[in-house]
C-alpha positions, -999 to +999 in steps of 0.1 A: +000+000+000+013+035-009+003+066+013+002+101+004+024+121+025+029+154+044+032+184+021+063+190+037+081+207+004+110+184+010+111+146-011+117+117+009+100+080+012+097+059+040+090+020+044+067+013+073+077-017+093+046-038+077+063-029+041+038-001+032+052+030+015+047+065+032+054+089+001+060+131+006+039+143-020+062+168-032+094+163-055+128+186-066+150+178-092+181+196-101+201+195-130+232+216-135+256+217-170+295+226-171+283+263-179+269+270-148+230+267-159+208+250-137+175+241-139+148+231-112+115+215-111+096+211-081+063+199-085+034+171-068+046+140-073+018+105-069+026+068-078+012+054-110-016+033-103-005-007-095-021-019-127+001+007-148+032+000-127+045-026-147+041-012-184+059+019-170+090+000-158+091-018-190+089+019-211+115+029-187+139+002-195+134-001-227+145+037-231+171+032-209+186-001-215+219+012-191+191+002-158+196-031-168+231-036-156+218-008-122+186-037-118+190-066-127+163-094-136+138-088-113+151-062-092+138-038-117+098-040-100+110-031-065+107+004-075+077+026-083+070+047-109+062+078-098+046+108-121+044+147-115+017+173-118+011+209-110+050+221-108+070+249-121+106+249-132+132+278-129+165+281-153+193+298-136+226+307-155+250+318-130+282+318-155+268+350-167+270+384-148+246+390-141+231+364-137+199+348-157+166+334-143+135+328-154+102+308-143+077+285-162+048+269-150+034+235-154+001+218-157-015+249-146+006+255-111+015+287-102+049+302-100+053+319-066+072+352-061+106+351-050+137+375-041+130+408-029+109+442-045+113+477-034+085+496-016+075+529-024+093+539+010+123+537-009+143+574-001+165+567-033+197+570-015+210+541-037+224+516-005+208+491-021+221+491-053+257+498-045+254+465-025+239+444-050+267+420-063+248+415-096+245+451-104+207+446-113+190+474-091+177+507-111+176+540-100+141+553-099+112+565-073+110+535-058+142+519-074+137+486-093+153+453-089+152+435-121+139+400-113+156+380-140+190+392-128+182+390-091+201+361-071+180+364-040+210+372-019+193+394+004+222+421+003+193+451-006+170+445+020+202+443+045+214+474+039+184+492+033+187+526+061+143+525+059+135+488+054+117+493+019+130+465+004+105+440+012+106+399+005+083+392-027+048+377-018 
């Protein structure tokens, strides 16, 4: 038997003493190249119903013939296919200056704000661009962090003398 898990945001699996499976319901995968791009998906993840379980291992190895060698004979069914729904994914290039992200959403999910926006208490004094490492805060009334080049470091709003830099809700 498979159990839905705990919403916890966080991936992990546990085997009861009796065998059943206690699943999170929530997966992250990263994936990073030699250029310093990475990409992550986080999304709801459920187990493929038990009568579908065995084509999908099949698909799986037959795409993937390497698994073979990983699990062999029989060892290949004490996994379980699991699918996703509802995610969003966010590419990150951080061998550029500044850096490059952007967000994409996936069977209809929604992509939550992140990083930090500027109030309209913002005095302009500039402290918070002068100690943004990526050099992607504008000067204007408020001044303007440009999200695709944000890292989320936090720097702004740590330096800000009047607190307008705010974390994005």
């Amino acid at each position: 038997m498979i159990y839905g898990g705990c919403n916890c945001g966080n991936c992990h699996i546990t085997i009861l003493p009796n065998g059943d499976i206690y699943a999170c319901r929530r997966v992250q995968i990263l994936g990073y190249t030699k250029y310093k791009e990475m990409i992550r998906l986080s999304a709801k993840a459920y187990p493929v119903a038990e009568e579908e379980q065995e084509k999908w291992i099949e698909t799986i190895f037959e795409e993937q013939p390497y698994l073979a060698n990983v699990y062999p004979g029989e060892t290949r069914k004490n996994g379980i296919v699991f699918a996703i729904k509802e995610g969003t994914a966010e590419y990150f290039n951080l061998g550029v200056h500044p850096i490059f992200r952007e967000s994409y959403s996936l069977g209809g999910a929604t992509v939550p704000a992140k990083g930090y926006q500027i109030s309209e208490r913002c005095i302009g004094c500039g402290t918070c661009r002068k100690h943004c490492p990526q050099g992607c805060i504008e000067a204007g009334k408020p001044f303007v962090i440009k999200q695709e080049h944000c890292l989320h470091c936090g720097n702004c709003k740590e330096h800000c003398p009047v607190q307008a830099v705010e974390v994005r809700r």
